[in-house]
C-alpha positions as CSV (number, residue, x, y, z in Angstrom):
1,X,-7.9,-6.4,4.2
2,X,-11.0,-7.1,2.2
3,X,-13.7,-10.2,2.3
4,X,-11.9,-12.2,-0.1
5,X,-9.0,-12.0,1.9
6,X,-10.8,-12.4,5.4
7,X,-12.2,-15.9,3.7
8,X,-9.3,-17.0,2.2
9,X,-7.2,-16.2,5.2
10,X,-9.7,-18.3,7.5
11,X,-9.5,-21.1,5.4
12,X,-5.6,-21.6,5.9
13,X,-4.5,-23.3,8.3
14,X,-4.0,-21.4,12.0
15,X,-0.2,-21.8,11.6
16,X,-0.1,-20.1,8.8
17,X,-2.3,-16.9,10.0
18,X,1.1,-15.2,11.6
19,X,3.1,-15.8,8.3
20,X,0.0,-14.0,5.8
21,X,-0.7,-11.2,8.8
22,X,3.1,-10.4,9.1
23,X,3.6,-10.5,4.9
24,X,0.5,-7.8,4.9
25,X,1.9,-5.9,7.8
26,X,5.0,-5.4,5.8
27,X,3.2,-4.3,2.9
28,X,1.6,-1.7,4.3
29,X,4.5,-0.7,5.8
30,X,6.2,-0.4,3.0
31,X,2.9,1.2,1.0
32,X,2.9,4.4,3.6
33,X,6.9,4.9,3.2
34,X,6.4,4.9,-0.5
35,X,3.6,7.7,0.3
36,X,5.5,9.4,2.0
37,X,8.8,9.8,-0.2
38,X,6.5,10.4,-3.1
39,X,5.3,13.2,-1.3
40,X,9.2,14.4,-0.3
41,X,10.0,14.7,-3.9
42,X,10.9,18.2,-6.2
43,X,8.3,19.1,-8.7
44,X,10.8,18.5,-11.3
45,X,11.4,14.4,-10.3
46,X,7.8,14.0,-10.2
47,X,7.7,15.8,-13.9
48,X,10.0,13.2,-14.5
49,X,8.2,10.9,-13.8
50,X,4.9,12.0,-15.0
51,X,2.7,12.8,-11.9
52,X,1.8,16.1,-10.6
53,X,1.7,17.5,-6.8
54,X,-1.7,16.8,-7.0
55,X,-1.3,13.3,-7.8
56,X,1.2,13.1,-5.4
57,X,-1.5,14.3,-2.9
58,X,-4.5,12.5,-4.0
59,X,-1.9,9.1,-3.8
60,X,-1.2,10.7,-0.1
61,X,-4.9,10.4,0.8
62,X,-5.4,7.0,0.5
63,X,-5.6,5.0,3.0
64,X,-2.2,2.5,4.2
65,X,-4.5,-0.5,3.7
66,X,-5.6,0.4,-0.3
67,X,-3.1,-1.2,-2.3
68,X,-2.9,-0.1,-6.1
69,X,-1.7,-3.9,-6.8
70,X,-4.5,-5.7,-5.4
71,X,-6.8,-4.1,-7.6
């Protein structure tokens, strides 16, 4: 989670807190298992989809917390 996140999240209300920490929780969740079955994939699906093994690697690197949407 970054600052702007931190600060937005303490300015909600405390009943809300569980709701946003469980929504993020999922995300990364859901963010490693994408990693992961990129990963699982033949050379010729990721050809098919334009990436390489070693963007599939370098995308496996990151960290479960960076999220390519929130950029």
């Amino acid at each position: 989670m970054n600052r702007q996140s931190v600060v937005t999240a303490a300015r909600q209300p405390l009943k809300v807190w569980p709701v946003s920490m469980l929504r993020q929780l999922r995300r990364w969740i859901e963010l490693a298992r994408e990693r992961r079955q990129l990963a699982m994939l033949s050379d010729g699906a990721l050809k098919d989809l334009g990436l390489s093994r070693a963007d599939i690697y370098q995308e496996s690197q990151l960290p479960f917390w960076h999220d390519p949407l929130k950029r």
